[in-house]
C-alpha positions as CSV (number, residue, x, y, z in Angstrom):
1,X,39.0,12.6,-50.3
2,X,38.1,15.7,-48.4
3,X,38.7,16.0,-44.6
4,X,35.4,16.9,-44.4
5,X,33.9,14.1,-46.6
6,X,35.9,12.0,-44.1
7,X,34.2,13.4,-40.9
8,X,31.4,13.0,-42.3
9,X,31.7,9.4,-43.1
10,X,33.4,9.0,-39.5
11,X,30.3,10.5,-37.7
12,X,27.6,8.3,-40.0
13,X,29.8,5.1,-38.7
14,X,29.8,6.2,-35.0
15,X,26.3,6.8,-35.0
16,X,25.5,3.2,-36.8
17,X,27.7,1.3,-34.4
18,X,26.5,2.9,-31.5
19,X,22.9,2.3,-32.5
20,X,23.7,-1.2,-33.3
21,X,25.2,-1.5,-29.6
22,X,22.3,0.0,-27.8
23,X,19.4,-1.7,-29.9
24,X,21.2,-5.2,-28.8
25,X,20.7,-4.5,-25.0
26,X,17.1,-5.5,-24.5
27,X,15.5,-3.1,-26.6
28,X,14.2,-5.5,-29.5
29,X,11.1,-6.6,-30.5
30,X,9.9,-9.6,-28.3
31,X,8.2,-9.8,-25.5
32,X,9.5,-10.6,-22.2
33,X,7.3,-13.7,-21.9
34,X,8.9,-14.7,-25.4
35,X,12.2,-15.3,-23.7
36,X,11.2,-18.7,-22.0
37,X,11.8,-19.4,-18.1
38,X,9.6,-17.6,-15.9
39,X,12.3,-18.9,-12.9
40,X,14.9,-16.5,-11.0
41,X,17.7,-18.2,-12.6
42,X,16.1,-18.3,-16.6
43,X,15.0,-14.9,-16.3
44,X,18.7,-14.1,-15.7
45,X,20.1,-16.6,-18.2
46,X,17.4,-15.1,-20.7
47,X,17.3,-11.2,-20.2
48,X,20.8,-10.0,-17.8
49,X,23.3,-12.0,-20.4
50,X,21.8,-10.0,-23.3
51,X,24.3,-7.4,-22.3
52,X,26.5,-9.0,-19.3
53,X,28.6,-12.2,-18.5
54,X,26.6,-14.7,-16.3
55,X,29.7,-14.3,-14.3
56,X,29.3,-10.6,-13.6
57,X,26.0,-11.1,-12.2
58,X,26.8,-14.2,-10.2
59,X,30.0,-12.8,-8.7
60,X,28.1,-9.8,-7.1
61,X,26.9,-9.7,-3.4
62,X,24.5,-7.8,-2.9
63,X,21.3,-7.1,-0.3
64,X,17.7,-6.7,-1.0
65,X,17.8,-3.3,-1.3
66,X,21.0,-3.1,-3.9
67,X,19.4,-5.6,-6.2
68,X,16.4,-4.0,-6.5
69,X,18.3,-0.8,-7.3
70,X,20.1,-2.8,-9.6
71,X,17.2,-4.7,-11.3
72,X,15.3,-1.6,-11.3
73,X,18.5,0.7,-13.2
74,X,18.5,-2.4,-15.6
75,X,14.9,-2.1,-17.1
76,X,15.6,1.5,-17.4
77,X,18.0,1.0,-19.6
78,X,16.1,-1.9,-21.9
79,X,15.6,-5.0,-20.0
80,X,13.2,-6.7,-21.0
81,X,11.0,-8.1,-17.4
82,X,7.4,-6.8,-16.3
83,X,6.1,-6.6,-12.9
84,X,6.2,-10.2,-11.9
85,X,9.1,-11.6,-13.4
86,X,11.4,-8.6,-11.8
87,X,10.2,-9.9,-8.1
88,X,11.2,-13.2,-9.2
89,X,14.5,-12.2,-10.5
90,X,15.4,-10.0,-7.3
91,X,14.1,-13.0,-5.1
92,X,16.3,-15.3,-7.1
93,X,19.0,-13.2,-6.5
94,X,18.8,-12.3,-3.1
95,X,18.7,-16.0,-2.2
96,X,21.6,-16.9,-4.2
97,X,24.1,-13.9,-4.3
98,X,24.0,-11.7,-1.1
C-alpha cells in the first residue's frame, strides 16, 4: 500500500475512535430524567460514572464552591443533569465529600 493510502486510513480511524470516545460521555440520546434516581447519590451513580470511577468522585474533597465549579465544567462537557438535579447532585456532594 501507499504511505499515503495509509495516512489516510490512520486519520479515518483516529477520527472514528475519538468520536466513539466523546459520544460515550453523556452526549447520547436520553433524557436526564431517563436515567432513574432523582437522589444526590443516583444522579452520581447514573450520569458521573458514564465517564469516571465512582471512586474518583468519592475520593475528592471538595467545598461548595469547587463542586459547583466542578459539576458545572461537567455539563459543559456532556453531562447529562438540568437545573434541579445539578443542586441535588452538588448538595449531595457537599454533605458527603468535603
Amino acid at each position: 500500500m501507499k504511505k499515503h493510502t495509509i495516512s489516510v486510513i490512520s486519520a479515518l480511524l483516529l477520527v472514528l475512535i475519538v468520536g466513539t470516545l466523546l459520544s460515550s460521555c453523556g452526549s447520547g440520546n436520553s433524557t436526564p430524567a431517563s436515567s432513574g434516581g432523582t437522589d444526590g447519590q443516583s444522579l452520581m451513580q447514573d450520569r458521573c460514572s458514564v465517564c469516571h470511577s465512582v471512586d474518583r468522585i468519592t475520593s475528592a474533597h471538595k467545598t461548595l464552591d469547587q463542586w459547583t465549579t466542578t459539576v458545572d465544567r461537567m455539563i459543559t462537557h456532556g453531562a447529562q443533569l438540568n437545573s434541579t438535579e445539578q443542586q441535588t447532585l452538588i448538595d449531595y456532594l457537599v454533605a458527603n465529600y468535603k
